[in-house]
C-alpha positions in Angstrom: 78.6 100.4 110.2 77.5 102.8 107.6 79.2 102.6 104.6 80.4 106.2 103.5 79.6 107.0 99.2 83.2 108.9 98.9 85.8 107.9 96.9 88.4 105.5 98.9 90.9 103.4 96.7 92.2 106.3 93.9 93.8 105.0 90.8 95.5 107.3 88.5 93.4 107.6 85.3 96.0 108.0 82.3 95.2 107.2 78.4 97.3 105.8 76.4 98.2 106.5 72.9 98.9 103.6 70.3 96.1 103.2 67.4 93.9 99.9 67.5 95.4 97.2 65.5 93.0 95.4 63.6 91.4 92.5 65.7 88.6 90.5 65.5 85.7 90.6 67.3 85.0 86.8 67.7 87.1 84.1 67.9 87.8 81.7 70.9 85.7 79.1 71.3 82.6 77.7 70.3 79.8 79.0 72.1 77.2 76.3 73.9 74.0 77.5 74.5 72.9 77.5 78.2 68.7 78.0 78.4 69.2 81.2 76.1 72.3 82.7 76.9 75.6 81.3 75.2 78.6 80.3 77.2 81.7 81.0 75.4 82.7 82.7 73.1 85.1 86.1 73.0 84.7 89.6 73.3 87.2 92.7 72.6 87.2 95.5 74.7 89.3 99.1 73.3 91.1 100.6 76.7 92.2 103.9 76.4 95.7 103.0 78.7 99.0 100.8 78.4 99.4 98.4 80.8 102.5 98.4 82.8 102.5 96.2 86.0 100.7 93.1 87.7 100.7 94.8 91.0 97.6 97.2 91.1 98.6 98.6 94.2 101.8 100.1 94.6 102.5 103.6 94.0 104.0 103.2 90.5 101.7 99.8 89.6 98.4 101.8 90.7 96.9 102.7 87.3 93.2 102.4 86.0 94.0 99.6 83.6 96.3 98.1 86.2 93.7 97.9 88.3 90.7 96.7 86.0 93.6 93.7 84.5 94.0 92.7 88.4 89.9 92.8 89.3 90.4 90.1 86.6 93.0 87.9 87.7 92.8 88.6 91.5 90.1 87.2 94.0 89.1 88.3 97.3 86.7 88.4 100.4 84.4 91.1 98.4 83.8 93.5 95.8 82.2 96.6 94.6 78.8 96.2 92.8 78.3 99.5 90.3 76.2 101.0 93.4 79.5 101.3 95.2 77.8 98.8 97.4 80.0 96.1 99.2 79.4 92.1 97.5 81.1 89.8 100.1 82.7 87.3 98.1 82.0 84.0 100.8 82.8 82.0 97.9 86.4 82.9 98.3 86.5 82.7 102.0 84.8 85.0 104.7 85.9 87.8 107.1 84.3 88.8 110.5 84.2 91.4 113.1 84.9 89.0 116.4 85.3 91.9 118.9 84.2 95.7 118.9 86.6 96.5 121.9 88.9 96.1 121.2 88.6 96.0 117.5 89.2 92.9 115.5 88.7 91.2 112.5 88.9 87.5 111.6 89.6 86.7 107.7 89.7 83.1 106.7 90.4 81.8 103.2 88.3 78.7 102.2 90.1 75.6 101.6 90.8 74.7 98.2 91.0 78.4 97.0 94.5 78.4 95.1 96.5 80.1 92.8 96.8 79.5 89.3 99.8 77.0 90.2 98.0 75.2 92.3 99.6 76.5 95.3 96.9 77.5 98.2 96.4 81.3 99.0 96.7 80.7 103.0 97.9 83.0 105.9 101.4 83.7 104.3 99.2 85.4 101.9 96.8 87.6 103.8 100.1 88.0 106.5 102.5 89.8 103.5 99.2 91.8 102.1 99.3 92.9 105.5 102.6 93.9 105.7 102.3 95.7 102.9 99.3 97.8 103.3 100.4 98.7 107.3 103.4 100.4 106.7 104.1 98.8 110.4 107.8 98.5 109.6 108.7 101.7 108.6 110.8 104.0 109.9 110.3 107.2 107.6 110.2 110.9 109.0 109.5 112.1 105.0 109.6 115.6 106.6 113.8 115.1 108.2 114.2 112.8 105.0 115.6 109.5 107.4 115.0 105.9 108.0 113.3 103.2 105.5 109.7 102.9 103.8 109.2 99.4 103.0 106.0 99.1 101.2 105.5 101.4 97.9 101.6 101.2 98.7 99.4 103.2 96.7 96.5 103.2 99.1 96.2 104.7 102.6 98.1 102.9 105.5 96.6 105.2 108.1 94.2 102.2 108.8 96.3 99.0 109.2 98.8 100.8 110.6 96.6 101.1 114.1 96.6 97.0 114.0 99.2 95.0 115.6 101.3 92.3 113.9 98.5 89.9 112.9 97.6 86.0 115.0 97.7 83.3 112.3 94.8 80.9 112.6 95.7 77.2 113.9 94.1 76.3 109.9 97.2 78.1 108.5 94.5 79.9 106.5 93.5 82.6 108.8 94.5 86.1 110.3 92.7 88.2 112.8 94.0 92.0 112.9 93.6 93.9 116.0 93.1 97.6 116.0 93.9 99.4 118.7 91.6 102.4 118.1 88.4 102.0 115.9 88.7 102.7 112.4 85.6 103.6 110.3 86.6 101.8 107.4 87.3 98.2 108.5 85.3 96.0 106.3 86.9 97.9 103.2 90.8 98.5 104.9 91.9 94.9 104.2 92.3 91.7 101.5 94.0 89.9 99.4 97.1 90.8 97.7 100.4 89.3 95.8 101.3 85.4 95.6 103.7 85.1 99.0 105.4 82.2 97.8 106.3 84.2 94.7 107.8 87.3 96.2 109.7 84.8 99.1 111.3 82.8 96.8 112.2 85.8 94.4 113.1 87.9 97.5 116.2 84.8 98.4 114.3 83.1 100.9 113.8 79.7 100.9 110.3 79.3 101.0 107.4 81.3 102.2 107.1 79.8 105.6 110.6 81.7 105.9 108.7 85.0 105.0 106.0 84.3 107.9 108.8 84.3 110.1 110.7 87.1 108.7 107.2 89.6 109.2 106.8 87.6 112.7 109.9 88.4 114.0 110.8 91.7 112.5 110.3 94.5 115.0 108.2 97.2 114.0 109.4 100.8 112.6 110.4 103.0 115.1 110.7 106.7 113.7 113.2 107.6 116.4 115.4 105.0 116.2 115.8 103.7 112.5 116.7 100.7 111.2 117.7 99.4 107.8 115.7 95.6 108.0 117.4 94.1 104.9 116.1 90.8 104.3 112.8 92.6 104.9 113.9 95.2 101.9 114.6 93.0 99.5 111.3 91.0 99.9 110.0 95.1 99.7 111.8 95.9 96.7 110.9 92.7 94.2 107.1 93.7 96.0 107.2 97.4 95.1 109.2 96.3 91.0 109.4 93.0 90.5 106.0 92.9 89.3 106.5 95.4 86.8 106.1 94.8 83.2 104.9 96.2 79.8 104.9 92.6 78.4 104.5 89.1 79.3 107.2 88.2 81.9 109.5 85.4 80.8 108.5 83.6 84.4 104.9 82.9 84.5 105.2 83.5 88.4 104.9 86.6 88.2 101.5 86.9 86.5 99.5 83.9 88.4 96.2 84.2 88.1 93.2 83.3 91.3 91.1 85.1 89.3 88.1 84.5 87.1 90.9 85.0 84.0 94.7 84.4 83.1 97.2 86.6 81.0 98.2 84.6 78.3 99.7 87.1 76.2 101.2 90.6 75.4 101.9 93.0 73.0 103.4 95.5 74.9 101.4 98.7 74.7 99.1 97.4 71.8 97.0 94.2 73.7 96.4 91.5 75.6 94.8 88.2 75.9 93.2 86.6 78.8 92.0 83.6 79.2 89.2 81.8 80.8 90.9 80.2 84.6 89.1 76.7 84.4 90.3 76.1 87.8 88.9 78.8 89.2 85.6 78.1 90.8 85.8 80.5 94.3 83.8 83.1 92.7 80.9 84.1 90.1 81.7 82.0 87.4 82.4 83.8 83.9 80.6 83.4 80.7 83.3 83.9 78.1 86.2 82.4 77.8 88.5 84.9 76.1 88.5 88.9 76.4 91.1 90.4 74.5 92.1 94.3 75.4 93.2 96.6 72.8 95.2 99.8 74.3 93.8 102.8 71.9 94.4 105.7 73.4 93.1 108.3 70.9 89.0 108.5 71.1 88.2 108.5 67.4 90.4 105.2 67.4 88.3 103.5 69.4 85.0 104.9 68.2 86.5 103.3 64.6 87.3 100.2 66.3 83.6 100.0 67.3 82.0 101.3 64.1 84.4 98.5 62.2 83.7 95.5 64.2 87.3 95.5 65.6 86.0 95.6 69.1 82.9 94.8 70.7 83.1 97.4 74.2 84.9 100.5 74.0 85.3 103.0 77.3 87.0 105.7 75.9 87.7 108.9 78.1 85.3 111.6 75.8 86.2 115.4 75.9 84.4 118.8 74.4 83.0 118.1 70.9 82.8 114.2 71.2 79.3 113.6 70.8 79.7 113.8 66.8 82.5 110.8 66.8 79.5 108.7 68.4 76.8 109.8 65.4 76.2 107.0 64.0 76.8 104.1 66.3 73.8 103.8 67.6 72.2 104.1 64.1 74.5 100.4 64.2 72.9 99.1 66.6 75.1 99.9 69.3 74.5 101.2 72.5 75.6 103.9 74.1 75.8 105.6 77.7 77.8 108.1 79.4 77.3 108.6 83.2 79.3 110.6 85.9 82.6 108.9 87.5 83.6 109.4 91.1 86.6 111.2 89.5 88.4 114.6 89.2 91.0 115.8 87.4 93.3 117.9 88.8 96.8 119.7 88.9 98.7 119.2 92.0 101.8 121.7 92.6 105.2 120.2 94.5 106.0 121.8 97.8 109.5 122.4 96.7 111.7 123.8 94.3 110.2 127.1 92.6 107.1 126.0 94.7 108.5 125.7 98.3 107.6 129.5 98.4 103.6 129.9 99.4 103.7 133.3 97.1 104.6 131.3 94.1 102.4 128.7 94.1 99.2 131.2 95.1 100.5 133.1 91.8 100.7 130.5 89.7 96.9 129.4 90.6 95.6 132.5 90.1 97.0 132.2 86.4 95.5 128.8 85.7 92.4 129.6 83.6 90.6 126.7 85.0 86.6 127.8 83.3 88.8 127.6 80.2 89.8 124.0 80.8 86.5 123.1 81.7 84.9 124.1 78.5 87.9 123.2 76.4 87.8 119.4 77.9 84.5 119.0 79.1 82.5 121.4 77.1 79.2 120.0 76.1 79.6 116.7 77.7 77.4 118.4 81.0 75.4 121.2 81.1 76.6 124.5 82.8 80.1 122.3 83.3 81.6 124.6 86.0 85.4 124.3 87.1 85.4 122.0 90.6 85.2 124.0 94.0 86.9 121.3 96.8 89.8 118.7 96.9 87.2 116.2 98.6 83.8 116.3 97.4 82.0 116.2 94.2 79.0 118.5 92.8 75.9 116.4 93.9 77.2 115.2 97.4 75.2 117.3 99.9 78.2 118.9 101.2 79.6 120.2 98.3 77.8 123.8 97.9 78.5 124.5 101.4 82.3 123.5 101.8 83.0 125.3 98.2 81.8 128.5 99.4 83.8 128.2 102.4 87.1 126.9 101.4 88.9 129.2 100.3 88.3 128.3 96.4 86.5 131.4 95.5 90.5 133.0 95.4 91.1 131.3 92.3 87.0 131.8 90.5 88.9 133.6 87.6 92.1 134.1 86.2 94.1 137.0 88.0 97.2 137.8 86.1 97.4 141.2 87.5 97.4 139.5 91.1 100.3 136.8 89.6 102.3 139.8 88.4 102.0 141.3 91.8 102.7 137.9 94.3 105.5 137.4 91.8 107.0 141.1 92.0 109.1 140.8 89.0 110.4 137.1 89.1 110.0 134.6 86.5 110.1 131.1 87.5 110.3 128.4 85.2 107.9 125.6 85.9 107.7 121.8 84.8 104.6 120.2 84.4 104.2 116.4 84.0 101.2 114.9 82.6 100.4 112.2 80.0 100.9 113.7 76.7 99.3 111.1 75.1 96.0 111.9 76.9 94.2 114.7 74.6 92.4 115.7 77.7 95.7 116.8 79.4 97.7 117.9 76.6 94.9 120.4 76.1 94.9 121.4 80.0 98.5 121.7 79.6 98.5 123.8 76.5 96.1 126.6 78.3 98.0 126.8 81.6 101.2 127.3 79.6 99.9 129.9 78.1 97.7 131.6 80.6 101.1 131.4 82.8 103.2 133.1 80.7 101.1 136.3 80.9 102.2 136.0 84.4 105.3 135.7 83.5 106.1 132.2 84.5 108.1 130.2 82.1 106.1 126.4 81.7 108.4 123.8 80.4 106.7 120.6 78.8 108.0 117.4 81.1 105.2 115.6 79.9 105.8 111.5 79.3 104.2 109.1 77.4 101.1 107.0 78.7 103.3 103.5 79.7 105.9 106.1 81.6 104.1 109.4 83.2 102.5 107.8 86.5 105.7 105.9 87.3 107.8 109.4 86.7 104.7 111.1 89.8 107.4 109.3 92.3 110.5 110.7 91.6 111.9 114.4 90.8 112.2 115.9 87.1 109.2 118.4 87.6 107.3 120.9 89.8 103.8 120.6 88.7 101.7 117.3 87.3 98.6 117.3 85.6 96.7 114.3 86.5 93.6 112.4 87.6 91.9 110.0 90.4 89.1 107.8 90.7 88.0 106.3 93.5 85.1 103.2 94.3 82.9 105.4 96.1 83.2 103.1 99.8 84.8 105.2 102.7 86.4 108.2 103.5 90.8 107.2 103.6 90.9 108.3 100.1 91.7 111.6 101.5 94.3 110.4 103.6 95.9 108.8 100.8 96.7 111.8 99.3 97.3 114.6 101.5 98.8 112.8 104.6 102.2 113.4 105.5 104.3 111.4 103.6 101.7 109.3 102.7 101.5 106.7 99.3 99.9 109.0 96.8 101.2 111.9 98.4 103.1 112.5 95.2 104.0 116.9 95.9 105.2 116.5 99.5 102.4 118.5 101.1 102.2 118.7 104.8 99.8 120.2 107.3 99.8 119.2 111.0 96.2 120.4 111.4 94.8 118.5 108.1 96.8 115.4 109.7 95.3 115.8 112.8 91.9 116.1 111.1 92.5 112.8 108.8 93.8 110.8 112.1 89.9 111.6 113.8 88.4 110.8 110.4 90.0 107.3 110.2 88.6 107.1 114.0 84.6 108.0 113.4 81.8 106.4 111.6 79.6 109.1 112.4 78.4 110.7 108.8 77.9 113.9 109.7 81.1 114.6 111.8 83.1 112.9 108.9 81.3 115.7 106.0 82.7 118.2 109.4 86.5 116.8 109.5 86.4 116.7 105.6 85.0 120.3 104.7 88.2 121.4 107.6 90.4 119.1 105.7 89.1 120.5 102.7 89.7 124.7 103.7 93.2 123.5 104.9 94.5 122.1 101.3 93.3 125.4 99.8 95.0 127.5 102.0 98.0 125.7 101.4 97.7 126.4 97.9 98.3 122.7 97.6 96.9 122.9 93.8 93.5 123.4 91.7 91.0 120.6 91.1 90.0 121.6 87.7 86.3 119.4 86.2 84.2 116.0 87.5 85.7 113.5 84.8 82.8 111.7 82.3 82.5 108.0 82.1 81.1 106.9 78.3 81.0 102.7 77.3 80.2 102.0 73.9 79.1 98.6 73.0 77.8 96.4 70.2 74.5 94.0 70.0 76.7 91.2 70.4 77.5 91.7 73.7 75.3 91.6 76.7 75.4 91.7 80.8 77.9 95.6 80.9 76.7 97.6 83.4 79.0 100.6 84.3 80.1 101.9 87.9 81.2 105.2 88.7 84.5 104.0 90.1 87.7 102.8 88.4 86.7 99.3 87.2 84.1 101.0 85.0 82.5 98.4 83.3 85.0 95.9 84.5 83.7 95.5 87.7 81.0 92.7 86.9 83.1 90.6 83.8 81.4 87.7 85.0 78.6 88.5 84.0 79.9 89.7 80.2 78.6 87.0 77.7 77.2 86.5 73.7 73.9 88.4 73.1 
């Protein structure tokens, strides 16, 4: 199957705003030295985010630090190398295809792969991951507003939800999922998630051979004839919240570890500490034994940090003007490199309130003065930095020039008060926009479509939140507009699913389009390259006619690091230079 270089699984990029507290840069223990490398040993990296839950991938959980903590602490059948490039972990166990028609895939966890309690991950594991990625319970029309959506999942379910309820291997440490149409991305759609016996027993069941049988023996959603499940809702519930936390849950449970490292403490919203997992041997075995993560926020923080010896790796989110607070580090022997992410920010407008009227939202684009942003935020970071022409590719994909001149985008090329004023005809709406006001980057976004929009004659109200409490807020009411960001791993095309299905996970503004979903259902169906750039560009003109919302720059990756440290290479998805920590040691 060819693998697709698109962005799939989207985390929220948000920054955070606390000040480094002084740390050092060593510490742990006492390095060994192995041929010429030293194992051992501590480093400390300066995030620019708060983290706020040990489940990655619900809706509210699904945050870039989130994410990088549970690459840490969470194993699987593969990973992403920082070519986007898929790194079966067979180590951990192995998955399969066993049949094309119809389609099915066998995933088996080796024996002796366990949890940080010692309990084994098994089938109960891979059957509630499952569960929770299918969405084959629910019972949700979002567009009539009835029945139940189980599962808060933050990526895609279009996939899974084409399987039928998984057969458990006779070693009680196998599934095999069935499709019953072909799905282009199967070897990415599926792995590990959350500890079953964990969520069972903090769900009130007895064990988690009582939550196989609950998912065995729970009939699946049907849209025309809903069905509150309960017992199945309140092992949903603890799974969508109960993982939740700033800080280091009083039940260590809730943060085990099958990972290369364990949590053992933190501050909330300042740091944390992991630790090395001695147990843990399923997977490329790590060189240090401690990493410690300070939560930043501001840039020059962490470029301080850096310059000071308080932290050895910083990846700070750089903007317009940034290239003077890293004078000097090199000089130190640091290095430096910036690269391109497979990101985007972007502002997305909700499909009710002052918005539910098409006119509105088309007259609040034209006043967004998005070449403004661009050079405000991104400035000198890229040459000729242009405003972002398509909700689906980047600039460099060969598909990009075409679809932006054909999209629709070239509507909003420059701000059009005059054309606001006249789509408005008199009206003055007042708007709230929610973004991370701790983030530089989107305070300053925010600032110039405030007062670009007023010309207008829109009134923008600031419903910003801080960095720990914005993306949670995306999910519920309290504003009409957010100013946010996504990054995906660059395997795969249901990214785009994942955000402008119907009442899909990260469909945070209620957009709907029959023809787009119509469009994304074929796209989950064909592996063909050239018909999925086709389906996307369609996808693509239909999210611009919609005035679903502007995608305003390409976001910058830069990681800073010190001579100390060796084996960081970055990727252009989310796990930045996370995604190989294994490899992390003592220069």
């Amino acid at each position: 199957m060819p693998v697709r270089h698109l962005m799939q699984f989207i985390t929220g990029a948000v920054a955070a705003a606390l000040v480094l507290s002084g740390c050092s840069g060593g510490g742990g223990t006492t390095p060994v030295v192995a041929g010429e490398a030293k194992r051992g040993g501590s480093a400390t990296v300066a995030e620019v985010n708060a983290f706020s839950s040990f489940n990655p991938y619900s809706t509210d959980g699904n945050t870039d630090i989130n994410s990088k903590v549970g690459h840490i602490t969470y194993s699987g059948f593969y990973y992403l190398d920082d070519s986007s490039t898929v790194v079966r972990n067979e180590k951990f166990g192995r998955f399969e295809k066993v049949s094309d028609e119809p389609l099915k895939v066998r995933y088996t966890v080796n024996d002796g792969v366990t949890w940080s309690d010692g309990e084994p991950i098994d089938a109960g594991d891979l059957l509630l991951s499952w569960a929770a990625g299918s969405g084959y319970f629910d019972d949700a029309d979002p567009l009539a507003g009835t029945g139940t959506r189980y599962f808060s999942t933050a990526a895609d379910t279009s996939g899974l939800s084409g399987t039928v309820l998984p057969e458990i291997g006779a070693d009680g440490r196998s599934i095999t999922l069935e499709y019953a149409v072909p799905y282009a991305d199967w070897e990415v759609a599926f792995d590990v998630g959350l500890p079953a016996h964990v969520v069972a027993a903090k769900s009130g069941l007895n064990d988690e051979e009582d939550l196989i049988d609950l998912i065995k023996d729970s009939p699946r959603g049907d849209v025309e004839e809903p069905a509150v499940n309960t017992a199945l809702k309140q092992v949903s519930d603890f799974w969508n919240a109960g993982f939740d936390s700033k800080g280091l849950p009083d039940d260590p449970a809730v943060y085990l570890s099958s990972g290369p490292y364990i949590v053992r403490e933190v501050v909330p919203e300042v740091s944390m500490k992991l630790v090395r997992n001695r147990d843990y041997v399923w997977g490329p075995e790590p060189w240090l034994d401690e990493i410690n993560i300070r939560f930043t926020g501001a840039l020059p923080a962490a470029v301080d940090a850096l310059r000071n010896g308080q932290a050895d790796i910083i990846s700070p989110q750089p903007s317009a003007g940034a290239d003077d607070l890293f004078a000097g580090l090199a000089g130190q022997g640091n290095t430096v490199e910036r690269y391109s992410q497979s990101g985007y920010d972007h502002l997305d407008l909700n499909f009710s309130g002052p918005f539910a009227q098409d006119s509105v939202r088309e007259a609040f684009l034209k006043a967004v003065p998005r070449q403004a942003i661009v050079d405000a935020v991104v400035g000198d970071l890229l040459p000729d930095a242009k405003p972002l022409d398509s909700h689906v590719f980047l600039p460099g994909q060969p598909k990009y020039e075409e679809t932006a001149r054909n999209n629709g985008s070239a509507e909003y090329a420059e701000v059009d008060i005059d054309g606001a004023k006249a789509l408005l005809n008199g009206e003055t709406p007042s708007i709230r926009i929610l973004y991370n006001r701790d983030n530089p980057n989107r305070a300053e976004a925010f600032a110039l479509i405030r007062d670009s929009a007023a010309r207008a004659g829109f009134e923008v109200l600031d419903a910003g939140q801080g960095n720990a409490d914005w993306a949670k807020a995306l999910g519920g009411g309290g504003y009409d507009a957010a100013l946010l960001g996504w990054i995906g791993n660059g395997v795969g095309v249901s990214r785009v699913p994942q955000i402008f299905r119907t009442g899909a996970g990260s469909n945070f503004s209620g957009f709907s389009d029959s023809d787009a979903d119509r469009a994304m259902e074929e796209l989950a169906g064909t592996s063909d390259l050239a018909k999925q750039d086709e389906l996307l560009a369609d996808i693509d003109k239909q999210v611009w006619e919609n005035a679903y919302g502007l995608p305003l720059y390409q976001t910058v990756g830069t990681i800073a690091f010190s001579a100390r440290i060796a084996g960081l290479k970055p990727s252009p998805g989310p796990l930045g230079v996370w995604w190989n920590v294994w490899d992390w040691r003592l220069a």
